[in-house]
mmCIF file of the C-alpha atoms, coordinates in Angstrom:
data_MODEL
# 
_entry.id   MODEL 
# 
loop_
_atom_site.group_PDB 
_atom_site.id 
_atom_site.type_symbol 
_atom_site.label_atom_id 
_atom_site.label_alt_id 
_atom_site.label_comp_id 
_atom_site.label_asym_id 
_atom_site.label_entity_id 
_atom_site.label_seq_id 
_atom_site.pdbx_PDB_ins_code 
_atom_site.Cartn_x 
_atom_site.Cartn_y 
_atom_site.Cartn_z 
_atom_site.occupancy 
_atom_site.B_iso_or_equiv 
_atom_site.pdbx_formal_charge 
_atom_site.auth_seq_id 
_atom_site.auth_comp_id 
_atom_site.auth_asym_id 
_atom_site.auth_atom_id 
_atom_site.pdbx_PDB_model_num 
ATOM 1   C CA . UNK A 1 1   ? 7.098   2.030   15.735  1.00 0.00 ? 1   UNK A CA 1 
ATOM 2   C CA . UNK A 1 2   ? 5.786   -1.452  14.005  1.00 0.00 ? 2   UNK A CA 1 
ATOM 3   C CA . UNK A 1 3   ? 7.397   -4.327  15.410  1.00 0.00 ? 3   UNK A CA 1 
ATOM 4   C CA . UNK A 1 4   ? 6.573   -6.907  12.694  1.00 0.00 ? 4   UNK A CA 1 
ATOM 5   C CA . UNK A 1 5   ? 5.178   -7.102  9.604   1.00 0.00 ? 5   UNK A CA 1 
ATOM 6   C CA . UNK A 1 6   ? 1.610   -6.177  8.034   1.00 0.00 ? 6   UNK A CA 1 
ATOM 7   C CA . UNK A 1 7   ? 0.416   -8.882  5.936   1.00 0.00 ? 7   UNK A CA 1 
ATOM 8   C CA . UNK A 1 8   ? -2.843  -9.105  3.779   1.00 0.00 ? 8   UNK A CA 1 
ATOM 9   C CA . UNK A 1 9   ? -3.515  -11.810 1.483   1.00 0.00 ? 9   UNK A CA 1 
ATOM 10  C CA . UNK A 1 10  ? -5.902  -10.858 -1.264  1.00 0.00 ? 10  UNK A CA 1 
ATOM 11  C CA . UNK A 1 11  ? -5.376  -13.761 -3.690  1.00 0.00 ? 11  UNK A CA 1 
ATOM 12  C CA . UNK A 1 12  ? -2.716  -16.684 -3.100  1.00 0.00 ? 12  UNK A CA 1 
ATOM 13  C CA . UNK A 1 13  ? -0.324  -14.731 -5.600  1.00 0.00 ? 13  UNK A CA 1 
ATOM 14  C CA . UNK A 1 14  ? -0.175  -11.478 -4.532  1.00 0.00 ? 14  UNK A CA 1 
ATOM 15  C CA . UNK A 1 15  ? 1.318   -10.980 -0.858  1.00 0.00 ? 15  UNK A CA 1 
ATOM 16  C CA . UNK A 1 16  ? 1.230   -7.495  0.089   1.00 0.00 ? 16  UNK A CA 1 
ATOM 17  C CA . UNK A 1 17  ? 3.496   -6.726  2.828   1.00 0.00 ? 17  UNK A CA 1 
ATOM 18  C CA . UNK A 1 18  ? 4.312   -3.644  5.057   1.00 0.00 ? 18  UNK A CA 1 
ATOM 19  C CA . UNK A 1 19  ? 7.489   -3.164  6.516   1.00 0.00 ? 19  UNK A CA 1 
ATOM 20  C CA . UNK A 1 20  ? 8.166   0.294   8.742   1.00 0.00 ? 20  UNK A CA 1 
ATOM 21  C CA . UNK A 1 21  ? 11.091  -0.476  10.743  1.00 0.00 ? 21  UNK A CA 1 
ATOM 22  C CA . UNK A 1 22  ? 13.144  -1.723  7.270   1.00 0.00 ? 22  UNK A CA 1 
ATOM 23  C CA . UNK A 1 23  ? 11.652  0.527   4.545   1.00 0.00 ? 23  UNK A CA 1 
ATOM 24  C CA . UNK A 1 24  ? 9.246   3.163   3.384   1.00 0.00 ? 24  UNK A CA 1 
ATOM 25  C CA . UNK A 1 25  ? 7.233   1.096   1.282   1.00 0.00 ? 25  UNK A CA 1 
ATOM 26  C CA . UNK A 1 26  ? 4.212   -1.619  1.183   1.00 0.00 ? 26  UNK A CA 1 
ATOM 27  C CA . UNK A 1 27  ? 5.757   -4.236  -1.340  1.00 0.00 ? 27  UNK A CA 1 
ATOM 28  C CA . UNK A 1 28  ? 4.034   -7.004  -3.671  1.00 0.00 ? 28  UNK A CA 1 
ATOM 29  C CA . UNK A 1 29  ? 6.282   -10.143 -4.471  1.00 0.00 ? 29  UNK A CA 1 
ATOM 30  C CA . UNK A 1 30  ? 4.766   -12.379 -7.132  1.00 0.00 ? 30  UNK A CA 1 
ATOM 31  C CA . UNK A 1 31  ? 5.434   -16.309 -7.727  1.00 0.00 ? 31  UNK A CA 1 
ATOM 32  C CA . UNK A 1 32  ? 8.374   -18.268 -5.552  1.00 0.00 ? 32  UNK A CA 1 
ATOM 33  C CA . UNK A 1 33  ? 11.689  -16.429 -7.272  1.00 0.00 ? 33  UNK A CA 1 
ATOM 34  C CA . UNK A 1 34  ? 10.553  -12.595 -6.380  1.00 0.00 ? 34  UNK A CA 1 
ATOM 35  C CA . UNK A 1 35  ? 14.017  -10.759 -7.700  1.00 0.00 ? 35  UNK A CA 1 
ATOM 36  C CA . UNK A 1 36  ? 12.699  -9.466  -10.883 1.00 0.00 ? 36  UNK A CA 1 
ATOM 37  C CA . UNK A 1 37  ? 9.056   -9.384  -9.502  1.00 0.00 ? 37  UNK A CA 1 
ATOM 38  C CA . UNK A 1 38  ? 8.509   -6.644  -7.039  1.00 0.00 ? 38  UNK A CA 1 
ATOM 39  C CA . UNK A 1 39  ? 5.854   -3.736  -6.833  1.00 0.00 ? 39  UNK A CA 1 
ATOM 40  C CA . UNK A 1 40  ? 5.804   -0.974  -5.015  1.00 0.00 ? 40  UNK A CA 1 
ATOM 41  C CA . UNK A 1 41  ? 3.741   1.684   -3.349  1.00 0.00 ? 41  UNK A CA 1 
ATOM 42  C CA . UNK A 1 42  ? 6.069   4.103   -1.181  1.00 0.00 ? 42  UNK A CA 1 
ATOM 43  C CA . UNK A 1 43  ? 5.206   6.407   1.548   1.00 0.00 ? 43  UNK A CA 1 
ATOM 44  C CA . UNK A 1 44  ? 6.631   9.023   3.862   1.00 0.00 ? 44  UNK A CA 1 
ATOM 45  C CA . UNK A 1 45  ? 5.600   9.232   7.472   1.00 0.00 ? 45  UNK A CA 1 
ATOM 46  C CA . UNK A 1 46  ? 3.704   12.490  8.638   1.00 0.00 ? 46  UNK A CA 1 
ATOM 47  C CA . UNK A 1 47  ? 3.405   13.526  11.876  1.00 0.00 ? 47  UNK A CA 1 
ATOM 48  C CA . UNK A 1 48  ? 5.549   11.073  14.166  1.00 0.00 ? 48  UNK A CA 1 
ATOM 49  C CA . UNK A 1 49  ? 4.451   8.448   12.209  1.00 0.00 ? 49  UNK A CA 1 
ATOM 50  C CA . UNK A 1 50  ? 0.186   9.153   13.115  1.00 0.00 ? 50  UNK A CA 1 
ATOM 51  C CA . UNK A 1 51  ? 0.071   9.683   9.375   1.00 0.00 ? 51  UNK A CA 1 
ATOM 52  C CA . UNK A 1 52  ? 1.172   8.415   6.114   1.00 0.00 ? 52  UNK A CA 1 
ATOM 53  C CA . UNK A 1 53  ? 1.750   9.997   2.889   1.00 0.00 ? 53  UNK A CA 1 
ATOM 54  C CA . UNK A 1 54  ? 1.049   7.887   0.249   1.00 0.00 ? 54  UNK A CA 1 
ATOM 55  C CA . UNK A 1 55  ? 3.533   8.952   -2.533  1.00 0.00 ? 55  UNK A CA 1 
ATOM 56  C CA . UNK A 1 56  ? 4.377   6.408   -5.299  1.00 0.00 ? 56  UNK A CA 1 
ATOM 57  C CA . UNK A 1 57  ? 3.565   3.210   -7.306  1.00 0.00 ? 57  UNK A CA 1 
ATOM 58  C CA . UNK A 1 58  ? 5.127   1.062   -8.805  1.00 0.00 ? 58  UNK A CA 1 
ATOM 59  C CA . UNK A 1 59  ? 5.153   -1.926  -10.685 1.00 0.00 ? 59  UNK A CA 1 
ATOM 60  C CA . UNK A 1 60  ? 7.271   -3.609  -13.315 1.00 0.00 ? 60  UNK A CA 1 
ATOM 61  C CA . UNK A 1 61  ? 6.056   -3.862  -16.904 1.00 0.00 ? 61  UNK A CA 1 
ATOM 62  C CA . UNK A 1 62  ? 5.516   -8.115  -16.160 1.00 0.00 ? 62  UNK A CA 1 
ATOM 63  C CA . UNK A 1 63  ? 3.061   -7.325  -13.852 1.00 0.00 ? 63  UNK A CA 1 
ATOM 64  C CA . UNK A 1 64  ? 0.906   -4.530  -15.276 1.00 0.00 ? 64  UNK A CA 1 
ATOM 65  C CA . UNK A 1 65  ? -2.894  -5.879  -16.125 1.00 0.00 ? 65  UNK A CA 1 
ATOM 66  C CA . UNK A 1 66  ? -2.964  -7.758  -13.269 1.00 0.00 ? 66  UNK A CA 1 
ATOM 67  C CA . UNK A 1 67  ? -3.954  -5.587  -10.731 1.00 0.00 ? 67  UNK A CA 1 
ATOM 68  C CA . UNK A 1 68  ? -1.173  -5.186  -8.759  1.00 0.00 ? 68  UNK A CA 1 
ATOM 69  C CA . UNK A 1 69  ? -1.265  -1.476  -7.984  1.00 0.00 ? 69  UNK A CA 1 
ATOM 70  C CA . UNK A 1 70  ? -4.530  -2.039  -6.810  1.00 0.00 ? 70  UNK A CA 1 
ATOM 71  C CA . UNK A 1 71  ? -3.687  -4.764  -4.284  1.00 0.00 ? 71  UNK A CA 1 
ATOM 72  C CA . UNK A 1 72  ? -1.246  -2.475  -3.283  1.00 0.00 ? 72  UNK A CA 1 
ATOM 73  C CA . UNK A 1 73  ? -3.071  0.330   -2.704  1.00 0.00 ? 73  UNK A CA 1 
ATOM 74  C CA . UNK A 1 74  ? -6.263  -1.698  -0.949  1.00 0.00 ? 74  UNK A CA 1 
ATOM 75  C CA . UNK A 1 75  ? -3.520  -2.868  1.815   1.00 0.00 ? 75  UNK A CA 1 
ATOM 76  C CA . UNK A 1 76  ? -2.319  0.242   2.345   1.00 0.00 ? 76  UNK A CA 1 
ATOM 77  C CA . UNK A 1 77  ? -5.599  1.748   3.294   1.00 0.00 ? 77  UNK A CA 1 
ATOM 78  C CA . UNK A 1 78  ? -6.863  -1.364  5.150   1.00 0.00 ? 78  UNK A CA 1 
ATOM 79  C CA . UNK A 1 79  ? -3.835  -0.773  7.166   1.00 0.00 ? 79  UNK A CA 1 
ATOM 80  C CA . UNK A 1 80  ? -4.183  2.921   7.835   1.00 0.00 ? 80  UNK A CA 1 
ATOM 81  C CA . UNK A 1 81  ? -7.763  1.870   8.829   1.00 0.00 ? 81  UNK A CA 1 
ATOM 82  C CA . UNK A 1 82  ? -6.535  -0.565  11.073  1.00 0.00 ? 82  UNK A CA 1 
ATOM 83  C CA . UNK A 1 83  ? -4.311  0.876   12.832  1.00 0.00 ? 83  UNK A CA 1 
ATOM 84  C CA . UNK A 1 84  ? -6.506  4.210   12.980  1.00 0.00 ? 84  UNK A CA 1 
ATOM 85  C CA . UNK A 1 85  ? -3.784  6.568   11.032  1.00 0.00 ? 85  UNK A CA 1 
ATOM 86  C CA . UNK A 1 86  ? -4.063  9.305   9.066   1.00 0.00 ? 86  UNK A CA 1 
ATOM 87  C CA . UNK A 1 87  ? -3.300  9.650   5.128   1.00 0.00 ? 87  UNK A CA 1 
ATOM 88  C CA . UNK A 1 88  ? -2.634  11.700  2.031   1.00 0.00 ? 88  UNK A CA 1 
ATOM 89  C CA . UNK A 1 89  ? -2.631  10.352  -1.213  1.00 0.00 ? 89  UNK A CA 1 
ATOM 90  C CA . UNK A 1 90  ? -0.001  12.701  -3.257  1.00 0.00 ? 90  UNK A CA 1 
ATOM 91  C CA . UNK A 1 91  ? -0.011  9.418   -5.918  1.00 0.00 ? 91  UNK A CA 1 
ATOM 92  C CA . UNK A 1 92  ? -2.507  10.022  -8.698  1.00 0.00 ? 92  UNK A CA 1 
ATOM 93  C CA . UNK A 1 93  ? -3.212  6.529   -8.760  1.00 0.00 ? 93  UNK A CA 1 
ATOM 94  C CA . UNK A 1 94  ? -4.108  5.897   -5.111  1.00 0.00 ? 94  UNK A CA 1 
ATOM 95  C CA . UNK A 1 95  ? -6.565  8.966   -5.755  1.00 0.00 ? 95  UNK A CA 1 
ATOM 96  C CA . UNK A 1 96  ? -7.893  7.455   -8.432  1.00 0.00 ? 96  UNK A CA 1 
ATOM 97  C CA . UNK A 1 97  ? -8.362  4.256   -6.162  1.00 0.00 ? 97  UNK A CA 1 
ATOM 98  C CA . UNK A 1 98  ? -10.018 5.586   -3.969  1.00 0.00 ? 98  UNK A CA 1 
ATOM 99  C CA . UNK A 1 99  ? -12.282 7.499   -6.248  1.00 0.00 ? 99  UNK A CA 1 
ATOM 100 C CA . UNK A 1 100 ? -13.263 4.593   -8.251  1.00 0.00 ? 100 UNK A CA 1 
ATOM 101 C CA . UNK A 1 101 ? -13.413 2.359   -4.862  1.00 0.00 ? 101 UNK A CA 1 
ATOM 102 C CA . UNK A 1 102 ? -15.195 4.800   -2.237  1.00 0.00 ? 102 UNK A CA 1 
ATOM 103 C CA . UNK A 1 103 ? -14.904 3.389   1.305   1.00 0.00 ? 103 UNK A CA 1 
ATOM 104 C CA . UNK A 1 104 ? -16.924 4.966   4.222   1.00 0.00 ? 104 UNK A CA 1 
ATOM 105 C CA . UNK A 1 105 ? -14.220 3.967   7.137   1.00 0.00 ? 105 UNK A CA 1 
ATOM 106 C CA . UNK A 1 106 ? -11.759 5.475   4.875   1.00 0.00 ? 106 UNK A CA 1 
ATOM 107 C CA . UNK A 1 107 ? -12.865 8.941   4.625   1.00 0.00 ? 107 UNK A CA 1 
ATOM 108 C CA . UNK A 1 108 ? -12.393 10.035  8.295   1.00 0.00 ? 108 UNK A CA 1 
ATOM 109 C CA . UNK A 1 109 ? -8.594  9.238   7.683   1.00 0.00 ? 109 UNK A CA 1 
ATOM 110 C CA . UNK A 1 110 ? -8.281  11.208  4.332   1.00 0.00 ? 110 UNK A CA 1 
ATOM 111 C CA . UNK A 1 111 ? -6.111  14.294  5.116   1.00 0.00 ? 111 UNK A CA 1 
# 
C-alpha cells in the first residue's frame, strides 16, 4: 500500500498526482481554484495491487487541447515504471499513448 502521494511535475500548470490509499485515480488540477478543473485517468488494481489496469480518461471540455490526457497518462506509466508494476491499458487513449509515444522501459510492464 502507498503511503503518500506520487507527484510529477511536467509543466508548472499541470500537477499530476496519484493517490492509492484515497482513490482509484491519477488526477490533474489546473490553476489555484481546482473545483471545476479536474482530469482524470482511473484505474483498478490487479493482482494485490503488483498491477494496474489503466481504465479511463477524463477531462473536462475547458481543458481539452491542452494536453492534459497526455500528462496524465505519461505519469501514470512513469509511475508503474518506477515502482516496477505491471499494467493494462483497457483505455483506448492510453493505447494510443503509448503507440504514438513508444518507451523501451515500458514494454516489459505491458500486460
Amino acid at each position: 500500500m502507498y503511503q503518500v502521494m506520487y507527484q510529477a511535475m511536467y509543466q508548472a500548470m499541470y500537477q499530476v498526482m496519484y493517490q492509492a490509499m484515497y482513490q482509484a485515480m491519477y488526477q490533474v488540477m489546473v490553476g489555484s481554484d481546482c473545483l471545476y478543473c479536474t482530469a482524470l485517468l482511473q484505474y483498478n488494481l490487479l493482482n494485490s495491487g503488483a498491477a494496474l489496469d489503466l481504465v479511463h480518461t477524463e477531462v473536462p471540455s475547458s481543458l481539452r487541447g491542452q494536453g492534459v490526457a497526455q500528462h496524465l497518462v505519461k505519469a501514470a506509466l512513469d509511475h508503474v515504471v518506477e515502482k516496477d508494476l505491471k499494467v493494462r491499458l483497457t483505455c483506448t487513449y492510453c493505447q494510443k499513448y503509448v503507440a504514438s509515444n513508444p518507451d523501451p522501459k515500458l514494454k516489459p510492464h505491458l500486460i
